[in-house]
Structure formats: structure tokens, C-alpha cells
MIDO-843951 format. One record per residue (C-alpha): residue in three letters; x, y, z. Coordinates in steps of 0.2 Angstrom, whole numbers, plus 5000, padded with zeros to 4 digits. Example, Ala and Ser with C-alpha at 12.3 -4.5 7.8 and 13.67 -1.06 7.14 Angstrom:
# MIDO-843951
<tordren><rest>ala</rest><east>5062</east><north>4978</north><up>5039</up></tordren>
<tordren><rest>ser</rest><east>5068</east><north>4995</north><up>5036</up></tordren>
# end
This chain:
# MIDO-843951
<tordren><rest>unk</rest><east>4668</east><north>4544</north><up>4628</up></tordren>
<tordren><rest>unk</rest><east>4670</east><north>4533</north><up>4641</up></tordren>
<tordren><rest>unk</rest><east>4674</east><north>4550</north><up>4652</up></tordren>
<tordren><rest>unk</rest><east>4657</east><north>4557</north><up>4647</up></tordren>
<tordren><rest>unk</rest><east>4648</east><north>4543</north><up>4652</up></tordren>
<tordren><rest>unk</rest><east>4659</east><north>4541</north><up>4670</up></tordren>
<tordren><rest>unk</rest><east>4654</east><north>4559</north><up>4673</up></tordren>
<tordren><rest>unk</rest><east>4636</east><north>4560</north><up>4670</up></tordren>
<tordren><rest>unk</rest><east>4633</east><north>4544</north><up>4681</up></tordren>
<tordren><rest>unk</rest><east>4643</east><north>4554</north><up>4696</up></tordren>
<tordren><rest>unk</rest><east>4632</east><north>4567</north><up>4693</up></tordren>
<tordren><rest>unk</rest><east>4613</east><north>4557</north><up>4692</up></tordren>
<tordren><rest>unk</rest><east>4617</east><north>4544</north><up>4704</up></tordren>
<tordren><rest>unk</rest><east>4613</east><north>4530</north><up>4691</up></tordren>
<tordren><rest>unk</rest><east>4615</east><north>4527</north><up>4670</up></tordren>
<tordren><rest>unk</rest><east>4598</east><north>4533</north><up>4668</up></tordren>
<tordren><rest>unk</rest><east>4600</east><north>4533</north><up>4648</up></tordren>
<tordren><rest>unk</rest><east>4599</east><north>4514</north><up>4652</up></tordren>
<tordren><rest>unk</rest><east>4582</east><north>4516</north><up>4658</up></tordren>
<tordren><rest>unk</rest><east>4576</east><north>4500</north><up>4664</up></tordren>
<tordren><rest>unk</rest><east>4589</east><north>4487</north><up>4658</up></tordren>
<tordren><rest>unk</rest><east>4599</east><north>4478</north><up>4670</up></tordren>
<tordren><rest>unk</rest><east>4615</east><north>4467</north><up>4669</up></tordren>
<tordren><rest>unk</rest><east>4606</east><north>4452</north><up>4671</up></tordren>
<tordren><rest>unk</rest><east>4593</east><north>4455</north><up>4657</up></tordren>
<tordren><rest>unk</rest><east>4599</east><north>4442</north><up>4643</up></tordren>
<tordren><rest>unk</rest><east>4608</east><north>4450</north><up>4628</up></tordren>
<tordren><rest>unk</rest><east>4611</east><north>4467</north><up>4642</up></tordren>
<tordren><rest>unk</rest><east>4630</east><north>4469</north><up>4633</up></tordren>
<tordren><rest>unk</rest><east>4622</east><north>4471</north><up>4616</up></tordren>
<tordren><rest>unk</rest><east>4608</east><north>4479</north><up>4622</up></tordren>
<tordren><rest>unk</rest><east>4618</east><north>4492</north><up>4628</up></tordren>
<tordren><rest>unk</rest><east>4630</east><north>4492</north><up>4611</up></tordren>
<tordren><rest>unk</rest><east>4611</east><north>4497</north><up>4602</up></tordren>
<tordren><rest>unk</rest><east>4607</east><north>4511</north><up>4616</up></tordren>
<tordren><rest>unk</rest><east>4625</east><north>4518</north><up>4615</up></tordren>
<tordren><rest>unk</rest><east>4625</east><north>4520</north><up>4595</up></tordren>
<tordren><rest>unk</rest><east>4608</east><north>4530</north><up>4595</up></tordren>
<tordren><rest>unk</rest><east>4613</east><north>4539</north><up>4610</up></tordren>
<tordren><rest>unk</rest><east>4614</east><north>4557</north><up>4610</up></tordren>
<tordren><rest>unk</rest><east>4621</east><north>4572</north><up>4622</up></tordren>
<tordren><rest>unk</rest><east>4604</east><north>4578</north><up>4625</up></tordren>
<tordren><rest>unk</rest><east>4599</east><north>4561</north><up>4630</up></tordren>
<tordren><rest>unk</rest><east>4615</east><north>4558</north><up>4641</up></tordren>
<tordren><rest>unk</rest><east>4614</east><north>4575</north><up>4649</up></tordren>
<tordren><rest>unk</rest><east>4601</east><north>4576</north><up>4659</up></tordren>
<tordren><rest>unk</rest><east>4596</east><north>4581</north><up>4677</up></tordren>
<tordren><rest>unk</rest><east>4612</east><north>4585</north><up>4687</up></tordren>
<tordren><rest>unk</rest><east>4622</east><north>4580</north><up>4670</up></tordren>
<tordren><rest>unk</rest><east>4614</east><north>4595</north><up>4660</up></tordren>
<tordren><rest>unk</rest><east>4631</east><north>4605</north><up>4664</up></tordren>
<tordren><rest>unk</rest><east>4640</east><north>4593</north><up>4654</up></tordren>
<tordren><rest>unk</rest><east>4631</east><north>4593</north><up>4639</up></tordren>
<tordren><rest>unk</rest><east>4642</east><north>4606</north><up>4629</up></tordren>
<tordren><rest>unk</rest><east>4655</east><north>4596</north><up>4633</up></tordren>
<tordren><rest>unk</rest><east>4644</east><north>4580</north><up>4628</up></tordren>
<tordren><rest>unk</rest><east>4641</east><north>4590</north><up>4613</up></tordren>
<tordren><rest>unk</rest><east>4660</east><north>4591</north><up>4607</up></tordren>
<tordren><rest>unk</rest><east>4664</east><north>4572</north><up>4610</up></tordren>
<tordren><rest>unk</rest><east>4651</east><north>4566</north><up>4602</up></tordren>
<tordren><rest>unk</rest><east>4654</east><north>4574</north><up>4586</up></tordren>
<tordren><rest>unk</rest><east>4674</east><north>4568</north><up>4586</up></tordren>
<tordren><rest>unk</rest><east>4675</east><north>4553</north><up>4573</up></tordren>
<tordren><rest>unk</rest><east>4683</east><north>4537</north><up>4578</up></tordren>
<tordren><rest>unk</rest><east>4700</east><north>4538</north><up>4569</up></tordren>
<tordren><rest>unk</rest><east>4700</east><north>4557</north><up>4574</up></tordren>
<tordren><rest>unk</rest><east>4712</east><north>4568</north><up>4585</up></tordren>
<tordren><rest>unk</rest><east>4701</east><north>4574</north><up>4600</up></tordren>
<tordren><rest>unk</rest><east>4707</east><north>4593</north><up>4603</up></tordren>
<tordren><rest>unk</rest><east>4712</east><north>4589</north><up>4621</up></tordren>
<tordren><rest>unk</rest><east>4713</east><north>4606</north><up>4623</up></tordren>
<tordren><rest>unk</rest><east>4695</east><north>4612</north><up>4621</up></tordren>
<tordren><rest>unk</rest><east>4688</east><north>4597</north><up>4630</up></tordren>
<tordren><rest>unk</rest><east>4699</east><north>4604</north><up>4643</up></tordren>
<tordren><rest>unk</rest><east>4690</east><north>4622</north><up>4644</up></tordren>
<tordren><rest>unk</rest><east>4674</east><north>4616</north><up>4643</up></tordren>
<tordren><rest>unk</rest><east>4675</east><north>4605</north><up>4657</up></tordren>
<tordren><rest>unk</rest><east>4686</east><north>4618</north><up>4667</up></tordren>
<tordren><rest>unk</rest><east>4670</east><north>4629</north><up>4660</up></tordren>
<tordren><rest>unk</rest><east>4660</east><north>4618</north><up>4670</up></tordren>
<tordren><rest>unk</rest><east>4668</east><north>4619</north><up>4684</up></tordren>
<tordren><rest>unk</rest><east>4667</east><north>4637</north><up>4687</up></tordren>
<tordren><rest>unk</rest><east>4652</east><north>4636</north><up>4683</up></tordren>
<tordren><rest>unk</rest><east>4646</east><north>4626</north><up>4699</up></tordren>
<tordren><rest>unk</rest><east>4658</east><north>4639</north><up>4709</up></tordren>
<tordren><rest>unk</rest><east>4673</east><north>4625</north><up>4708</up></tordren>
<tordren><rest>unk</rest><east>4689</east><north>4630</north><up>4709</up></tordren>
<tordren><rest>unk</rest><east>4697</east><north>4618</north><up>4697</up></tordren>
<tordren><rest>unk</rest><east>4716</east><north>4618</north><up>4708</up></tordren>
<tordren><rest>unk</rest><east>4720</east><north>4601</north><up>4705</up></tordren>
<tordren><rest>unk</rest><east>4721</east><north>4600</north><up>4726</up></tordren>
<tordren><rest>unk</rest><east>4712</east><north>4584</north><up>4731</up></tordren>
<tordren><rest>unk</rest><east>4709</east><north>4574</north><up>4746</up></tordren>
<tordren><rest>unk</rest><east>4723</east><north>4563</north><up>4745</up></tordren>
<tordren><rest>unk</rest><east>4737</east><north>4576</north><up>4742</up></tordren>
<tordren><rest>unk</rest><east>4735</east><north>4585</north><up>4757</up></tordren>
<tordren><rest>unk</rest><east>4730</east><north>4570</north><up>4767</up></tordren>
<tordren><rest>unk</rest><east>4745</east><north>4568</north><up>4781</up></tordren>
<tordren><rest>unk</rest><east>4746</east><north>4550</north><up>4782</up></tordren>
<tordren><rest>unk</rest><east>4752</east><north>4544</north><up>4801</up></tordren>
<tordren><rest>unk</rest><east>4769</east><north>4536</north><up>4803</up></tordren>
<tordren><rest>unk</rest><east>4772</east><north>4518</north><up>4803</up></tordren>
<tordren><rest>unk</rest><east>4782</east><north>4513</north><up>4822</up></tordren>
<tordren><rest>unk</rest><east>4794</east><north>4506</north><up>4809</up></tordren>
<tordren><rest>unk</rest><east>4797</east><north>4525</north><up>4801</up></tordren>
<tordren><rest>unk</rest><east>4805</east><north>4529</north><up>4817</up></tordren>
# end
């Protein structure tokens, strides 16, 4: 879960499902417990986060004390990133960055 909501605030730019509440409001922790227990994936997903909501969808329906099928939340997010013309290569930034040598490297 904690995935899904990581990615749909990457993707708006804000928890927008918070609406106004901010972490100073008193009682913002369990404010946020009541929001997340009546929260769904067609309230989560929205705006840039709509392409997510299948795979909102799916985690929202595994019980606590069930197995999640890794497998399928795999494909659907791999879904997603064909869809937005993503090449999902597992190439990132960092591991074809060519970090300079230290003087002490020799």
C-alpha cells in the first residue's frame, strides 16, 4: 500500500486525497488513519495517477494477513509503464553514471 500511495504522490505533485489537512492540524495522524480506511482507488488515482488505478484496484482488494500475487502487481505496473511509452529496462540514472576517480585511486 504504501507503494500505491509513493506512487500517486510522484505522479500529482502532492497527497491530494488529503485534501486540505496539514501536519500541523491537531489530531493530523489520526486524521489521516480515518481518510485512509475510507479511501478508495478511484479516490487515490486521480489526475496524473489515473494510470495507476488498476493496479490501485488490485491492492486494495488483498486482505491484510493475505499473500499479495507479486506477480500480477508486477504486470500491471509494467502495464503501466508501456503504456506512458516506458521502457521498463531496470537502466537507471545511477548505473550508468561514471563516477570520477578519487586522487587516492591512483
Amino acid at each position: 500500500m504504501s507503494l500505491l500511495y509513493m506512487l500517486a504522490y510522484i505522479l500529482n505533485g502532492s497527497n491530494i486525497w488529503l485534501g486540505d489537512l496539514k501536519p500541523t492540524d491537531a489530531g493530523y495522524f489520526r486524521k489521516v488513519g480515518q481518510i485512509k480506511k475510507q479511501l478508495t482507488a478511484e479516490k487515490l488515482c486521480v489526475h496524473e495517477a489515473l494510470c495507476l488505478k488498476e493496479f490501485a484496484s488490485e491492492v486494495f482488494r488483498i486482505g491484510f494477513y493475505e499473500q499479495p500475487n507479486y506477480a500480477k502487481l508486477k504486470h500491471l505496473l509494467t502495464k503501466v509503464l508501456l503504456e506512458q511509452n516506458q521502457i521498463p529496462n531496470q537502466i537507471f540514472d545511477w548505473s550508468t553514471f561514471k563516477f570520477p576517480r578519487l586522487k587516492s585511486e591512483g
